[in-house]
C-alpha positions in Angstrom: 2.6 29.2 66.7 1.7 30.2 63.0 -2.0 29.8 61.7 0.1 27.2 59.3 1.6 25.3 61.2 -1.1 24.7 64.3 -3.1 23.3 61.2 0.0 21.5 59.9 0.5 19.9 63.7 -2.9 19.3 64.4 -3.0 17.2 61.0 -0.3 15.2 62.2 -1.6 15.0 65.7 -5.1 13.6 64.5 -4.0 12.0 61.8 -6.1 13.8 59.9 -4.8 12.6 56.4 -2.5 10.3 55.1 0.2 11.4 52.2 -1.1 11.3 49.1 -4.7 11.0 50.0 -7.5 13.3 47.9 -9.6 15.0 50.5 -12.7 17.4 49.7 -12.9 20.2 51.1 -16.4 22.3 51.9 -15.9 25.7 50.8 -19.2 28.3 51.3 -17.1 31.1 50.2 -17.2 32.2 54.0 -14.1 33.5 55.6 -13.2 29.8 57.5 -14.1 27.9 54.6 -11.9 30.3 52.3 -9.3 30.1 55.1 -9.4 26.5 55.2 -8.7 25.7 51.8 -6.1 28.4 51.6 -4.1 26.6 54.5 -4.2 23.3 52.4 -3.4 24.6 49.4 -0.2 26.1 51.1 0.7 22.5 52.5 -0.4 20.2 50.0 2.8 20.1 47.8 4.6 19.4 51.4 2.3 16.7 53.4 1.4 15.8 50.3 -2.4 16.3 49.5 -4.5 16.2 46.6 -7.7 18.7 47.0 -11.0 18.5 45.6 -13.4 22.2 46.1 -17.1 21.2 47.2 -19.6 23.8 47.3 -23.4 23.1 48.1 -26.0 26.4 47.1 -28.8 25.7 49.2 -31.2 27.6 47.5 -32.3 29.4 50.3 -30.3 33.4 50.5 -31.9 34.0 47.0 -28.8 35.9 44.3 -26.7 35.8 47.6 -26.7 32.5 46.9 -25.8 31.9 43.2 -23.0 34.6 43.6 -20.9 32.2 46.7 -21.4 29.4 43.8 -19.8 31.8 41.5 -17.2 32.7 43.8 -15.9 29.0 44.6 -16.2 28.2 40.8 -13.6 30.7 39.9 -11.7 31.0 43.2 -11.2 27.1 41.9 -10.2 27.6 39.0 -7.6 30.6 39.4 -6.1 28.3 42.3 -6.0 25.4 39.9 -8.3 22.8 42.0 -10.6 21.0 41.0 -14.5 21.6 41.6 -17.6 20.7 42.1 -20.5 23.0 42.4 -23.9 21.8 43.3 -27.5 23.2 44.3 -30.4 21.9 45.9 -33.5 22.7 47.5 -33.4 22.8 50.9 -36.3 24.8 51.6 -38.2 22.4 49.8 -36.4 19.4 51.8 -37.4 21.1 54.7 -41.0 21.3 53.8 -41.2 17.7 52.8 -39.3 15.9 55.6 -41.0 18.4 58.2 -37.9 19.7 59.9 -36.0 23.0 60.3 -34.4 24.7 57.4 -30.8 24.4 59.4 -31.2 20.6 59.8 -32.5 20.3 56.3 -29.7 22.3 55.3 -27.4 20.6 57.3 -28.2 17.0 56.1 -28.4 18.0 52.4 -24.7 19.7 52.7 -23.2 16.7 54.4 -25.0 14.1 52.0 -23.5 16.5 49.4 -20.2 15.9 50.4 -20.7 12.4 50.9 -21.5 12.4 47.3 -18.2 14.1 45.9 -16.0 11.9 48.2 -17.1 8.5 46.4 -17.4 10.0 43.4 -13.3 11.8 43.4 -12.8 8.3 45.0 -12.0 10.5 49.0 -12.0 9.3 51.9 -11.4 12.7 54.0 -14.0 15.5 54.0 -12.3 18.6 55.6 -14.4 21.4 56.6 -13.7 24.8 58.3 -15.4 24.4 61.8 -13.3 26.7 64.3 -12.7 27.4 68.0 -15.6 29.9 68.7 -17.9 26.9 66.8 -16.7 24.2 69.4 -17.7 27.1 72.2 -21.5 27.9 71.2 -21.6 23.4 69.8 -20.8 22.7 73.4 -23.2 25.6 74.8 -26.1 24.5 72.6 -25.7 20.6 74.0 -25.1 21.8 77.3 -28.9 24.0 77.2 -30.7 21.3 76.0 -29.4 18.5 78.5 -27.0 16.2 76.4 -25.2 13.6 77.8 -21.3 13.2 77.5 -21.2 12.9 73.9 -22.4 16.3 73.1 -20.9 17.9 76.0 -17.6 17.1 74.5 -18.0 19.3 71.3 -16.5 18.2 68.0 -14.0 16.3 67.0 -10.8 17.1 64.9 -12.0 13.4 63.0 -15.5 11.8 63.3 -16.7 9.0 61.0 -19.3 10.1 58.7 -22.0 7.6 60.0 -21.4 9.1 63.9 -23.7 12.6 61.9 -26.6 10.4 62.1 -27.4 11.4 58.7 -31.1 10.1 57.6 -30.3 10.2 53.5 -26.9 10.2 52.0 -29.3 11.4 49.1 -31.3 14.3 49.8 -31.8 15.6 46.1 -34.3 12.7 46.0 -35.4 12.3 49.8 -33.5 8.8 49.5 -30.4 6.7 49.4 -28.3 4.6 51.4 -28.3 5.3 55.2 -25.2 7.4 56.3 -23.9 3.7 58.0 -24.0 1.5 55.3 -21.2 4.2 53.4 -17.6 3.2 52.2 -15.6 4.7 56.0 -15.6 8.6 54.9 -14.3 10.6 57.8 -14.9 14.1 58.5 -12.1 16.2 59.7 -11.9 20.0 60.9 -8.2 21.0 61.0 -9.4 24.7 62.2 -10.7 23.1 65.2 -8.2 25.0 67.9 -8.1 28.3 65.7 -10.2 31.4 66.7 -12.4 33.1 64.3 -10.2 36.4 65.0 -7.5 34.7 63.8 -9.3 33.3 61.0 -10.5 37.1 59.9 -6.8 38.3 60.6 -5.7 35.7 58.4 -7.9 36.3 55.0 -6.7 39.9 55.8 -3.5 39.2 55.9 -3.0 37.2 52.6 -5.6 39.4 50.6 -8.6 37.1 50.5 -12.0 38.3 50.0 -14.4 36.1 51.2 -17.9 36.2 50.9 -20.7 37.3 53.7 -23.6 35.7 54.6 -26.1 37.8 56.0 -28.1 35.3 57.4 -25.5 34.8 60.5 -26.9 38.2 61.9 -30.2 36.8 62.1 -30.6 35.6 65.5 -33.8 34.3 64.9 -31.3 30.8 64.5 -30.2 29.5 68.0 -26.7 29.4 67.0 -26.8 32.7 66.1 -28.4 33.8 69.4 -25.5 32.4 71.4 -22.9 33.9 69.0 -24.4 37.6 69.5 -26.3 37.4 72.2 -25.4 34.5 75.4 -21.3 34.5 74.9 -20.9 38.3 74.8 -23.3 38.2 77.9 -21.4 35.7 79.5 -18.0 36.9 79.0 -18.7 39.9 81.5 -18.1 37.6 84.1 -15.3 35.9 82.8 -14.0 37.2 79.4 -11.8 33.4 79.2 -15.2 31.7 78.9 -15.0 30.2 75.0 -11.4 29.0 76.1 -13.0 27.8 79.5 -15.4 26.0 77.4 -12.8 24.4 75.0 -11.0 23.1 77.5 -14.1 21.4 79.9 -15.3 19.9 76.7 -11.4 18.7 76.0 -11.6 16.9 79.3 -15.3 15.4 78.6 -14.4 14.0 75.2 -11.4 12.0 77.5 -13.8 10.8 79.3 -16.4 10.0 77.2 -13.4 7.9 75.7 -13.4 6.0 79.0 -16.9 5.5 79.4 -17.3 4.5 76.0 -15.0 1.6 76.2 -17.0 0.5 79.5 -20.3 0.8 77.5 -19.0 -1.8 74.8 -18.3 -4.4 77.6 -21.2 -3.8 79.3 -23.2 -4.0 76.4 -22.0 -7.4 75.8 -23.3 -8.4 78.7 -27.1 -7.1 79.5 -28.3 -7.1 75.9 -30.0 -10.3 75.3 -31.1 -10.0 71.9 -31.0 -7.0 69.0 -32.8 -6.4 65.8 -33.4 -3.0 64.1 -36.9 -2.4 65.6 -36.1 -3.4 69.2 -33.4 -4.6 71.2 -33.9 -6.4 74.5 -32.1 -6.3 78.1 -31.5 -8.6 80.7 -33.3 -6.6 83.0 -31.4 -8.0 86.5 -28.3 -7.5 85.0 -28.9 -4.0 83.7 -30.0 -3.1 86.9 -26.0 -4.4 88.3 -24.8 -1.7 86.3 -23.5 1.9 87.7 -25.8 4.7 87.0 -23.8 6.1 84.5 -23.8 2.9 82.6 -27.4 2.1 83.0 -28.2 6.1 81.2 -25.3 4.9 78.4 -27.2 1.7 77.7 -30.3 3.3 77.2 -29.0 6.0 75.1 -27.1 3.4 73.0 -30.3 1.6 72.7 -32.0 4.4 71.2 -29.0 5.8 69.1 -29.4 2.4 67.5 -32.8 2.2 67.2 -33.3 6.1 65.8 -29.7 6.1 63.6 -30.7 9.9 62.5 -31.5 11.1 65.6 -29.2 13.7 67.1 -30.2 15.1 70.7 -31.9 12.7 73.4 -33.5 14.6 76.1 -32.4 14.3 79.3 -35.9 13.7 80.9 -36.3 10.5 78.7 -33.8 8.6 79.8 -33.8 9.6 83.7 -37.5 9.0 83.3 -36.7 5.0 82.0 -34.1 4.7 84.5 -36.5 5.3 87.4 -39.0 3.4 86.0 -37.0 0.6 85.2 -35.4 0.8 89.3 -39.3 0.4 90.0 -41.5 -0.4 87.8 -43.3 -4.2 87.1 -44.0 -6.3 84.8 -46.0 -4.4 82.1 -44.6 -0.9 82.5 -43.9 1.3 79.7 -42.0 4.3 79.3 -42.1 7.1 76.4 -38.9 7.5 74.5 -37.7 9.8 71.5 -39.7 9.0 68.3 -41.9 6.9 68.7 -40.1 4.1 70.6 -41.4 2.5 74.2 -39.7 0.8 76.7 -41.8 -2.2 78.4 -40.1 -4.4 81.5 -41.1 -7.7 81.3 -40.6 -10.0 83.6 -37.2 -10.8 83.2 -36.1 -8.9 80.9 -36.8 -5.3 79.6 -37.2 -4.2 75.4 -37.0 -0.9 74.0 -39.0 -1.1 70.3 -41.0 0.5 68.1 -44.3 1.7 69.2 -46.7 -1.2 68.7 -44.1 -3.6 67.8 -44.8 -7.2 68.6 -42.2 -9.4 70.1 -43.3 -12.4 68.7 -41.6 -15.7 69.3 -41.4 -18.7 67.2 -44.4 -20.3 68.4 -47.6 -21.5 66.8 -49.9 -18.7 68.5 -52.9 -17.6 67.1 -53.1 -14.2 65.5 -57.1 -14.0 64.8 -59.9 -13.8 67.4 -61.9 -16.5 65.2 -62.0 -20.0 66.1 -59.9 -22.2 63.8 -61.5 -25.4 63.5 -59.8 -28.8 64.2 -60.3 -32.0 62.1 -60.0 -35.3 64.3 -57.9 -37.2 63.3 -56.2 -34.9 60.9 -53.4 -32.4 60.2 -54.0 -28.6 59.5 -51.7 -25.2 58.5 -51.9 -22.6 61.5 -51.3 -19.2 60.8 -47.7 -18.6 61.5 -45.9 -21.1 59.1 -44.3 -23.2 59.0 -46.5 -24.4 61.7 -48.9 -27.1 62.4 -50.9 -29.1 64.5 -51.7 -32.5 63.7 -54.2 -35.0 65.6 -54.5 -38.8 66.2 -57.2 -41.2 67.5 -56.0 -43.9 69.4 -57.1 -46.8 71.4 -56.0 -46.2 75.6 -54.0 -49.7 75.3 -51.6 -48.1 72.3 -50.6 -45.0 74.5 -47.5 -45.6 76.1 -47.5 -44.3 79.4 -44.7 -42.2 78.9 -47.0 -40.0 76.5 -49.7 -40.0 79.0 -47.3 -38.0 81.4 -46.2 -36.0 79.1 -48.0 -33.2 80.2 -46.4 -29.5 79.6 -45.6 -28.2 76.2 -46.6 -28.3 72.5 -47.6 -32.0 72.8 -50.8 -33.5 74.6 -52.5 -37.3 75.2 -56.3 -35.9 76.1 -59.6 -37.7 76.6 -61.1 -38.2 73.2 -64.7 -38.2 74.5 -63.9 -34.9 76.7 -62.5 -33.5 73.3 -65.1 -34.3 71.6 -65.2 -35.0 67.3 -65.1 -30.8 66.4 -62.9 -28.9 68.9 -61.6 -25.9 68.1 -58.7 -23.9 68.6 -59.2 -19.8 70.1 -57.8 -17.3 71.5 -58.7 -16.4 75.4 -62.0 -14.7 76.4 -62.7 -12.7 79.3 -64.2 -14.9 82.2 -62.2 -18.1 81.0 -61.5 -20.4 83.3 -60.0 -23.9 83.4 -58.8 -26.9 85.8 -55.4 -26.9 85.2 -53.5 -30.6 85.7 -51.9 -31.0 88.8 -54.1 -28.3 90.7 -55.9 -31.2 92.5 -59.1 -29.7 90.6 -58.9 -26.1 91.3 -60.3 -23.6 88.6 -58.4 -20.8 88.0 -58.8 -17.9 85.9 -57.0 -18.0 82.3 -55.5 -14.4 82.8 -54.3 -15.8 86.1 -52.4 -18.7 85.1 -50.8 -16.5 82.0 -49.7 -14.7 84.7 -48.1 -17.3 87.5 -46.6 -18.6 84.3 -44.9 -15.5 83.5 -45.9 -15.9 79.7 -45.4 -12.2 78.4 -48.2 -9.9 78.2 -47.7 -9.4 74.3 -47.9 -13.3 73.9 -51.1 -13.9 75.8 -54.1 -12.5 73.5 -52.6 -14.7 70.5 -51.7 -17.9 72.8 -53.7 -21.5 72.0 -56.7 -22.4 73.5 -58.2 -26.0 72.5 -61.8 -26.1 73.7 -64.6 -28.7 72.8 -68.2 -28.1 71.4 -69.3 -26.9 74.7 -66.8 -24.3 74.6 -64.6 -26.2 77.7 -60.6 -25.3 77.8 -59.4 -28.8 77.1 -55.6 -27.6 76.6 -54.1 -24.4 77.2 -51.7 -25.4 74.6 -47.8 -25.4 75.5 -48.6 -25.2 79.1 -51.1 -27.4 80.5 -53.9 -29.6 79.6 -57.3 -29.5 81.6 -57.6 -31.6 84.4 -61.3 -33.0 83.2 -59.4 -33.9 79.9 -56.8 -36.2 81.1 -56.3 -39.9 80.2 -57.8 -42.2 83.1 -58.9 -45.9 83.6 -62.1 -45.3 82.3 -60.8 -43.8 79.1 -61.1 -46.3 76.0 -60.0 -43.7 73.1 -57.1 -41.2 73.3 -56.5 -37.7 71.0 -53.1 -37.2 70.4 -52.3 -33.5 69.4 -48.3 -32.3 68.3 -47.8 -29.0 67.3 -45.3 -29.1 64.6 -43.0 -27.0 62.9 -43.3 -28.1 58.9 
């Protein structure tokens, strides 16, 4: 079939674009780019398509550089499309955002485009990726231990957001996350064509394109695999790209299938979600089949780290055996800065040093916050409060007396004492808790039979009298020396409150 029309069918196939749609097109001045447009120009008037030129100087190959620029400009003009030309520092970008010129150059280019496509009112970005680029994509994922999704190459249409693209801005360093953009979709109609056919092409109809040097340097990985790995591997099978292009054909299928099973599951094990840390059910995600207990994980991280591309093997198998194993209190390292921790029924993956806090009244200072008796004071964590009563034994009922568990307590008001305080735990505290038949046990301890997370027990309420005695480990249980008897004539009511 005709270079033409494999790029008309595969348009149709992938529904690429819809008639009458504006698409941009990237155009370097390269031979695929200047193929590219030249295709679409030949079927616009047919499909039909309106076409809008994008070109991006990235500052970085010097008066190489300007002259593509120049090039696209008029190559625009004499073809009667329209144009936009634009430049910006990637080196620069690079420096300041501490990442490799490629990915600097990568981001600013599709940000670029981005930019053109609201502004020409597009929803399409078409760009000239080719055969031999799906071979050394899928190559690259494959050496540095991706999952499915990389493994299965590019697509002929991906949703701008899926790039993971940090800035849709990146003349400033800022703008709206790629996600949060009108649905742009990029598209690469050269997807199943060759780069021989591509050069055979541009000599074919006359075009001159433009060279860039800088794919001979094979200081860039991509260009090491180009020159150096698929030449190398083609002595022992010279159908290896087509080998390639077909595994990750039957991968992407997959993926498809997997994907769909990754939604349900998801549904089901994630117990709560946020964008600094999203939470498991930790027996359920431990029903799961391996393949969807790796897909969780790297879901949980895609969502967590939006502009991250590549997760690392290692990472996840690592959190997968940890979390078959591991106890309450184990952490595992993830990509950038995240950690996983298993609680006790449940497992997060957050930010480093994020808190999980609940909406409790716990204390979040290590000084003691002094209590007025009978009063009413403004904790910490508003809205709330704790508020106090003095009342005599006979105007208790006896309902509040066995009311013994939670944010609500009827104590001895001569074991509490006129100035108790509220702090956080100690090491060495002890207490009697109620219903222990006056056994002591260690604070620590009891946080710890009562499964109360470790984040939550440095900052949980301790009510203790003048001679520093736990009278209430608030929320859970009062002290055993502090509870209402026969011989008590005065009772302390305390009610934390939200305001």
């Amino acid at each position: 079939m005709a270079l033409v029309a494999r790029v008309r069918y595969a348009i149709q196939r992938h529904r690429l674009a819809m008639p009458g749609e504006t698409i941009v097109v990237g155009v370097s001045g390269g031979p695929d780019s200047l193929c590219l447009l030249h295709v679409l120009r030949r079927l616009a008037p047919d499909l039909p398509l309106n076409l809008h030129v994008a070109h991006l100087n990235h500052l970085m190959r010097g008066e190489d550089a300007h002259a593509d620029a120049t090039f696209v400009a008029e190559l625009a003009a004499e073809w009667g499309l329209p144009a936009t030309i634009e430049a910006v520092d990637v080196p620069a970008l690079a420096r300041a955002h501490k990442m490799a010129p490629e990915e600097a150059a990568r981001r600013a280019r599709y940000a670029f485009l981005a930019r053109v496509s609201q502004r020409v009112m597009a929803r399409t970005i078409a760009v000239a990726h080719n055969a031999d680029d799906q071979t050394e994509s899928v190559l690259m994922h494959w050496l540095r231990g991706s999952g499915l999704a990389g493994l299965r190459g590019m697509l002929p249409a991906t949703p701008l957001a899926d790039l993971r693209l940090e800035f849709t801005d990146w003349r400033s360093g800022a703008g709206q996350p790629a996600d949060t953009l009108p649905s742009l979709t990029l598209v690469r109609p050269l997807l199943t064509v060759s780069r021989a056919e591509i050069e055979a092409y541009c000599t074919q109809h006359k075009l001159q394109p433009r060279f860039d040097r800088s794919n001979l340097d094979t200081t860039y990985f991509r260009n090491r695999l180009r020159h150096e790995l698929i030449p190398y591997l083609e002595t022992y099978n010279t159908n290896i790209q087509e080998v390639l292009r077909r595994s990750a054909s039957v991968v992407a299928a997959e993926f498809e299938l997997l994907r769909d099973q990754l939604d349900v599951a998801w549904q089901r094990v994630v117990c709560a979600e946020s964008d600094q840390a999203i939470t498991f059910d930790l027996m359920d995600w431990r029903a799961l089949p391996l393949a969807l207990r790796r897909s969780t994980l790297r879901e949980a991280i895609h969502r967590l780290r939006r502009a991250l591309r590549n997760i690392d093997f290692v990472h996840v198998e690592n959190a997968v055996e940890i979390l078959a194993e591991g106890v309450t209190g184990t952490q595992a390292t993830l990509p950038q800065g995240l950690i996983l921790t298993i609680g006790y029924d449940t497992f997060m993956v957050a930010d480093e040093g994020y808190r999980d806090w609940p909406d409790l009244p716990l204390l979040l200072t290590e000084h003691c916050v002094p209590i007025s008796v009978p009063g009413r004071i403004q904790l910490q964590r508003p809205p709330w409060m704790l508020e106090t009563e003095v009342l005599p034994r006979s105007a208790v009922p006896d309902e509040d007396l066995a009311y013994a568990w939670g944010w609500q307590a009827c104590l001895d008001a001569a074991v509490v004492g006129p100035a108790p305080v509220l702090r956080t735990r100690r090491p060495g505290d002890r207490f009697w808790p109620l219903g222990l038949g006056g056994h002591s046990k260690r604070v620590n301890e009891f946080m710890i039979n009562e499964k109360i997370p470790a984040s939550w027990r440095a900052h949980i309420p301790l009510l203790v009298n003048q001679e520093d005695q736990i009278v209430w480990l608030c929320g859970w249980r009062p002290d055993e020396r502090a509870r209402v008897t026969e011989n008590t004539q005065q009772v302390v009511r305390l009610r934390f409150e939200r305001g």
